[in-house]
C-alpha positions in Angstrom: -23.4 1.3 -28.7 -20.1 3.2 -26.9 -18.2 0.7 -24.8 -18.2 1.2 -21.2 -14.9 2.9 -19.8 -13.2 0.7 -17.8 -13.3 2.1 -14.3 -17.4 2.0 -15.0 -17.0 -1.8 -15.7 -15.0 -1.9 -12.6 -17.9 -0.3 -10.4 -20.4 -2.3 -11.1 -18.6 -5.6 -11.0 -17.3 -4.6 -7.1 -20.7 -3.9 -6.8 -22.3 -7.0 -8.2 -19.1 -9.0 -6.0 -20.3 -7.4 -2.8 -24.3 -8.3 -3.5 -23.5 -11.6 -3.5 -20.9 -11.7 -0.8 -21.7 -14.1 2.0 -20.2 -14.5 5.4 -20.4 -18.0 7.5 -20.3 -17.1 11.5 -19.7 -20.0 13.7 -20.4 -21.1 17.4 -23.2 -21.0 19.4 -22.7 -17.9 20.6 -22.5 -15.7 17.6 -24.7 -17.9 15.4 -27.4 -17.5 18.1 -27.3 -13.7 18.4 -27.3 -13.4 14.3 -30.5 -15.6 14.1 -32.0 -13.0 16.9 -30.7 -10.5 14.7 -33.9 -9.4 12.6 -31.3 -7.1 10.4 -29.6 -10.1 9.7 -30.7 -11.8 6.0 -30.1 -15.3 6.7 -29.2 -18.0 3.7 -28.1 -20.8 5.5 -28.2 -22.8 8.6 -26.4 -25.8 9.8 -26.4 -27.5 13.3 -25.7 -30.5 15.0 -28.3 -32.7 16.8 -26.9 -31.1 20.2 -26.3 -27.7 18.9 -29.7 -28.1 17.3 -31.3 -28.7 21.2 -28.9 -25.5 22.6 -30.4 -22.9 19.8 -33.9 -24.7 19.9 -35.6 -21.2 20.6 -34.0 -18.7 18.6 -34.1 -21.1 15.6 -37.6 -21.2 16.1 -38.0 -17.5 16.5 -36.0 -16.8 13.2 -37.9 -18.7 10.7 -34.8 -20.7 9.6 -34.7 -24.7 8.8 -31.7 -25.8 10.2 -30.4 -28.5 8.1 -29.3 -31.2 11.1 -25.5 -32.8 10.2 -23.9 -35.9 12.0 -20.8 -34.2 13.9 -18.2 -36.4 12.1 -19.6 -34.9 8.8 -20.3 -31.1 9.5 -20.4 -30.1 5.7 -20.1 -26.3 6.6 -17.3 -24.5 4.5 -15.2 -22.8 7.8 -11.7 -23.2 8.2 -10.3 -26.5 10.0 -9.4 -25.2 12.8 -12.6 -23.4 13.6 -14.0 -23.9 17.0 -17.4 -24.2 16.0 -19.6 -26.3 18.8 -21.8 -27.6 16.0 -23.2 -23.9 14.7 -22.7 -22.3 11.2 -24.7 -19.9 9.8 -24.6 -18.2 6.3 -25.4 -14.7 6.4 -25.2 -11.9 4.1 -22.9 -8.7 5.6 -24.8 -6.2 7.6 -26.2 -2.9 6.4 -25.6 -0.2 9.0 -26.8 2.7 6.9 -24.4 5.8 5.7 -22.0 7.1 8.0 -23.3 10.6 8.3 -26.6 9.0 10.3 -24.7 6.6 12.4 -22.5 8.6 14.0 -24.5 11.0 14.5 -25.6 10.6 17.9 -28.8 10.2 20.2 -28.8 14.2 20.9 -28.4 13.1 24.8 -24.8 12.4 24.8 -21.3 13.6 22.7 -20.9 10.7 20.4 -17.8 8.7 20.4 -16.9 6.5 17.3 -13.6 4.5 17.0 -11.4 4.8 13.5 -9.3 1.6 12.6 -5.8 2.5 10.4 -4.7 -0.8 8.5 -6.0 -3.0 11.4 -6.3 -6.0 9.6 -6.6 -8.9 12.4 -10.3 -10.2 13.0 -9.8 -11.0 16.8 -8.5 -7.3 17.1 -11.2 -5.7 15.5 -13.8 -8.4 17.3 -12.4 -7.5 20.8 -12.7 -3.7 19.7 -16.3 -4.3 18.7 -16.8 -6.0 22.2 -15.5 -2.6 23.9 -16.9 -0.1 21.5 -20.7 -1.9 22.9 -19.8 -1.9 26.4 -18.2 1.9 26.5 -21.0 2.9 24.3 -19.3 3.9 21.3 -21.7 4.9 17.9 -19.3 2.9 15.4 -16.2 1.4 14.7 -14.7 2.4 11.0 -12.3 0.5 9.1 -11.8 0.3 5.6 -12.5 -1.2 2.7 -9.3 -2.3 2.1 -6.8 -3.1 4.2 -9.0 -4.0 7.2 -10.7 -7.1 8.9 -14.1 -7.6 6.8 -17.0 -9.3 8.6 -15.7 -13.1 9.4 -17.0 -15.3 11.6 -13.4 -15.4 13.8 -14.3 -11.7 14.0 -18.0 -12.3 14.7 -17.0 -14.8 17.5 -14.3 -12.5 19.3 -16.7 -9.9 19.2 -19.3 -12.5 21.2 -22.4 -11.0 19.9 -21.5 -7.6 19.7 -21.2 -7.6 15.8 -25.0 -7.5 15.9 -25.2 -4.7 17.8 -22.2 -2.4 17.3 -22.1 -0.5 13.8 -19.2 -1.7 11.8 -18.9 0.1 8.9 -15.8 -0.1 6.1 -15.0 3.2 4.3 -13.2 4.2 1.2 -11.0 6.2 2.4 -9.9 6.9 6.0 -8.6 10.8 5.5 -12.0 11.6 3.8 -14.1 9.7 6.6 -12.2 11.6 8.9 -12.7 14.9 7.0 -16.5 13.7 6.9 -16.3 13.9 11.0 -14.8 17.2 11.2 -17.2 18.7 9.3 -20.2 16.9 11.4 -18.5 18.2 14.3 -16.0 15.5 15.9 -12.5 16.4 17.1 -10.3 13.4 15.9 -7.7 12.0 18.2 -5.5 10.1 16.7 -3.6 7.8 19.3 0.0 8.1 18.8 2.2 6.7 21.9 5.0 9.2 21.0 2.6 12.3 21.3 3.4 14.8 23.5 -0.5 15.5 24.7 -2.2 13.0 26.9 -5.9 11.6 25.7 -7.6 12.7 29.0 -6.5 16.1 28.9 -7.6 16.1 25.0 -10.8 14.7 26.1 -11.3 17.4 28.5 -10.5 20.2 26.1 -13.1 18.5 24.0 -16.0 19.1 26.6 -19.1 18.5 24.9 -18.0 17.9 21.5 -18.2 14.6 19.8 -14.6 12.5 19.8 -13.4 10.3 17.1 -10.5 8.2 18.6 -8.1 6.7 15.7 -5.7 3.5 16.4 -3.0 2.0 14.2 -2.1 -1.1 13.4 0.5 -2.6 15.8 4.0 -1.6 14.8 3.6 1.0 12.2 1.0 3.0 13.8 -1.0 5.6 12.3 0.4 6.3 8.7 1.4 9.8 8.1 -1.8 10.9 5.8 -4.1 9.3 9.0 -1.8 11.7 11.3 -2.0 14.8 9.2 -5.6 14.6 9.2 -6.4 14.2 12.9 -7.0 17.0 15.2 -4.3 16.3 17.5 -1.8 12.9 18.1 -2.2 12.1 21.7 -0.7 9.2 24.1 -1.9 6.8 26.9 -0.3 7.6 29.9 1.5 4.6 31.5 2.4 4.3 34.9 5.4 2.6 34.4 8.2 2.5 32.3 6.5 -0.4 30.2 4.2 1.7 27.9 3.0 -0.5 25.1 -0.5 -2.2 24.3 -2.1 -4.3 21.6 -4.6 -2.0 19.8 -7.8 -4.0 21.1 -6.5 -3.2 24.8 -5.4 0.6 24.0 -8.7 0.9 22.2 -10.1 -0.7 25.6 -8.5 2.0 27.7 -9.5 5.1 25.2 -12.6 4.5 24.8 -12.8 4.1 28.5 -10.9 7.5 28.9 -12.9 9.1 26.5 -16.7 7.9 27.2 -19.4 10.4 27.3 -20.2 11.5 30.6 
C-alpha cells in the first residue's frame, strides 16, 4: 500500500483536531443564550445551585442535565480568573456554513461584512461581534490562524452575540477578499493614514455591498491585506487626537457604512 504524502497526513489530522475541538463559554449570560442556541451541539453543562435557579428555563428548554457543583468546588476547566457566576457550558464551535452563502445578503439590503487582519484579542473581536449584530453586519471574518478562535472570554464580551452573528475563520485573508470581489463587494480597508475618507468611499459605493477590513492595533493592515483591498480609507477625527482601538473603529465604520 503507497504511503500517504505528508501534507495528506497533515489534512486529515487538522481535520480530525478540529472534530473534536471543544470550547467551554462561561457566565450566565453567554451560557444562557448558547443553551437557546438550537445550532449549538451541547456536551457539557455545569451550574451552581443559584446559577442552576437563574437558567432554570432555558436549561429546561435545551434538553441538557446540568450537573449541580458546590461553589467552592466548580470542577469546570476555565481559567482562574474567569468571572464565571456559576455557568460553564461545553460546546462544540459553531458551523455558520461557507462564506459564499453567508455573505451573501437578504436581497433587500447591500450587505456589509467586517474582515479582521491578525486581530488576535478575544474581547476585541467579542466587542466587534457585539457591533457587527447591532449595525447589522452579515459576518465578521478572521482567520484561521493568527486570530481570536471561539473562547468563552470572547463569547462573554460578545454578550450573546456569538450566537447570532456569523463568525467565520478563513484560510487565507487575500483570497477571502478576492472571494468578495468577485461576489460583488468593494473592500475598504481602514488605514488611518489614507488619504480618502470611509463615508465618502461608502457613498461612491451606493448600492454595492462593502467589506470593511481592520488591523490589528499597531501594525495595521499588512501590506498583502492592503494590496488586495479596493481602496485604504481613514476615519475622520474631529480633533487632533485621531486614534481608536479596533473594536471602537470597527464601532464607528460599521456605523458609517450601514446599509441604508
Amino acid at each position: 500500500m503507497a504511503k500517504k504524502p505528508r501534507w495528506v497526513v497533515e489534512k486529515e489530522q487538522a481535520k480530525k483536531a478540529g472534530a473534536a475541538e471543544t470550547v467551554w463559554l462561561f457566565g450566565l449570560h453567554a451560557v444562557r443564550d448558547a443553551l437557546e442556541n438550537p445550532a449549538r451541539v451541547k456536551l457539557r453543562l455545569i451550574l451552581t445551585p443559584n446559577a442552576s435557579e437563574k437558567l432554570k428555563d432555558a436549561v429546561a428548554a435545551s434538553g441538557v442535565e446540568a450537573e449541580i457543583h458546590d461553589p467552592r468546588k466548580f470542577s469546570a476547566p476555565l481559567d482562574p480568573g474567569s468571572v464565571h457566576q456559576g455557568a460553564a457550558l461545553e460546546v462544540k464551535p459553531l458551523d455558520w456554513g461557507p462564506l459564499a452563502d453567508v455573505a451573501a445578503g437578504d436581497g433587500e439590503r447591500p450587505p456589509r461584512v467586517v474582515l479582521l487582519d491578525r486581530v488576535t484579542d478575544p474581547h476585541n473581536v467579542g466587542a466587534i461581534l457585539r457591533s457587527a449584530e447591532v449595525f447589522g453586519a452579515r459576518a465578521v471574518i478572521g482567520t484561521k490562524h493568527h486570530s481570536a478562535p471561539e473562547t468563552g472570554a470572547l463569547a462573554k464580551t460578545a454578550s450573546g452575540a456569538l450566537e447570532r452573528q456569523p463568525y467565520l475563520r478563513e484560510v487565507n485573508l487575500s483570497r477571502t477578499i478576492e472571494t468578495l470581489k468577485d461576489m460583488g463587494y468593494t473592500v475598504l480597508g481602514l488605514d488611518g493614514e489614507a488619504d480618502g475618507s470611509l463615508e465618502a468611499a461608502v457613498a461612491e459605493a451606493g448600492s454595492r455591498a462593502v467589506a470593511l477590513v481592520l488591523g490589528a492595533e499597531g501594525p495595521g493592515l499588512r501590506p498583502k491585506t492592503k494590496e488586495s483591498c479596493d481602496a485604504l480609507v481613514r476615519i475622520d477625527f474631529a480633533g487632533g487626537f485621531g486614534s481608536l482601538n479596533v473594536s471602537n473603529a470597527a464601532a464607528v465604520a460599521l456605523y458609517a457604512a450601514r446599509a441604508r
